[in-house]
C-alpha positions in Angstrom: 0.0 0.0 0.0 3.0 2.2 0.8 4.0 1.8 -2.9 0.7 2.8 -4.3 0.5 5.6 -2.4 3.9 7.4 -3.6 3.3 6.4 -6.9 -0.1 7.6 -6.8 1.2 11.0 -5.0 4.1 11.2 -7.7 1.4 10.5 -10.9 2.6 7.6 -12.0 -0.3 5.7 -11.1 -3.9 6.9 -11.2 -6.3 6.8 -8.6 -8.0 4.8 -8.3 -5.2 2.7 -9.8 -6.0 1.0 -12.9 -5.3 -3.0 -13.5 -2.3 -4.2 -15.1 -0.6 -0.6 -15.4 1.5 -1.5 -12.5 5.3 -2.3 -15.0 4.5 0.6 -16.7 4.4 2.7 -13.2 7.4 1.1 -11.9 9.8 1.5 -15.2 8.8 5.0 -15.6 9.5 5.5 -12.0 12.6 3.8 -11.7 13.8 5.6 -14.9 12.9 9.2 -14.0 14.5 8.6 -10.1 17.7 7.0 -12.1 17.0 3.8 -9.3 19.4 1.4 -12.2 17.5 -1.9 -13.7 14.1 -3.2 -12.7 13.3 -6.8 -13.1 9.6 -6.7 -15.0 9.1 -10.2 -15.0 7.6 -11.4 -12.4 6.5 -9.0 -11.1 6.9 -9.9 -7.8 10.6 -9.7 -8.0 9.8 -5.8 -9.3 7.5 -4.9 -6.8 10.4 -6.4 -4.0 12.9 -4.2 -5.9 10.6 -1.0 -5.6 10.0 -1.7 -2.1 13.5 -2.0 -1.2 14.3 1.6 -3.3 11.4 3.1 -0.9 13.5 1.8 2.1 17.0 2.5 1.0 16.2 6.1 -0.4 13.5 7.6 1.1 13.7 11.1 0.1 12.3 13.6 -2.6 11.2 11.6 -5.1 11.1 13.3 -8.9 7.4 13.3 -10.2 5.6 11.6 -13.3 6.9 14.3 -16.3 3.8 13.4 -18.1 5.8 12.9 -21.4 7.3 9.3 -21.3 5.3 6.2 -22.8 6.0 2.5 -21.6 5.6 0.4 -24.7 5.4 -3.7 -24.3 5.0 -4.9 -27.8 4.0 -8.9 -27.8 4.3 -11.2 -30.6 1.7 -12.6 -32.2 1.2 -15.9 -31.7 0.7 -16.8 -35.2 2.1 -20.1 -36.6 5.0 -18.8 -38.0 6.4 -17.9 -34.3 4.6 -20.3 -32.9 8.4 -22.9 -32.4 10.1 -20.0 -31.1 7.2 -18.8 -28.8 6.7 -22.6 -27.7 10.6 -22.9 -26.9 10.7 -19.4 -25.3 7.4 -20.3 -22.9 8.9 -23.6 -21.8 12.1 -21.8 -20.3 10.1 -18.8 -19.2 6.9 -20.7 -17.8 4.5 -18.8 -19.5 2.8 -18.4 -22.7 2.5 -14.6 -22.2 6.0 -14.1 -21.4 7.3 -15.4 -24.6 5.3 -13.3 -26.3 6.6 -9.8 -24.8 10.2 -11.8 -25.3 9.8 -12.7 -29.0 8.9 -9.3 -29.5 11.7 -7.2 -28.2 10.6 -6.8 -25.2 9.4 -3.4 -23.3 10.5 -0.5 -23.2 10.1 3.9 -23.0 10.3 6.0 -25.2 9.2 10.5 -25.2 6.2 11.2 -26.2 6.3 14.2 -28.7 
């Protein structure tokens, strides 16, 4: 709840919070408070990592500038990646994963 609430205080989450925008939250934050890497998956394992930056550096933290966009492109399941998404879901446990990983993974980018 701790979490929520700075991000929510700092714009990077809206309130009420909104499912699955949580990685998005947490990269943009990480990136705009130069925290270093954030594991996205699972997300346990980020949320863990976020806690422990609330701990270790509590502080001002830098706002939401309003202009960065988290983009998590995902492959397409179709039968021509269908071997490589297959292979990539049986090391990574999960179908969904190894669609975000075929496709390049996430990542942010400026808006204008």
């Amino acid at each position: 709840e701790e979490l929520q609430r700075v991000l929510q205080e700092l714009k990077y989450l809206p309130e009420p919070p909104e499912q699955g925008i949580m990685v998005a939250a947490l990269t943009k934050f990480f990136h705009v408070n130069r925290l270093g890497t954030l594991t996205l998956w699972p997300l346990h394992q980020g949320l863990t990592e976020a806690f422990a930056a609330l701990e270790s550096q509590a502080g001002a933290w830098l706002p939401n500038p309003g202009d960065l966009i988290f983009i998590s492109p995902r492959g397409s399941g179709d039968h021509r990646n269908s071997m490589a998404t297959a292979s990539t879901a049986s090391r990574s446990g999960t179908r969904d994963f190894a669609k975000m990983a075929t496709a390049g993974g996430p990542f942010l980018t400026h808006a204008g």
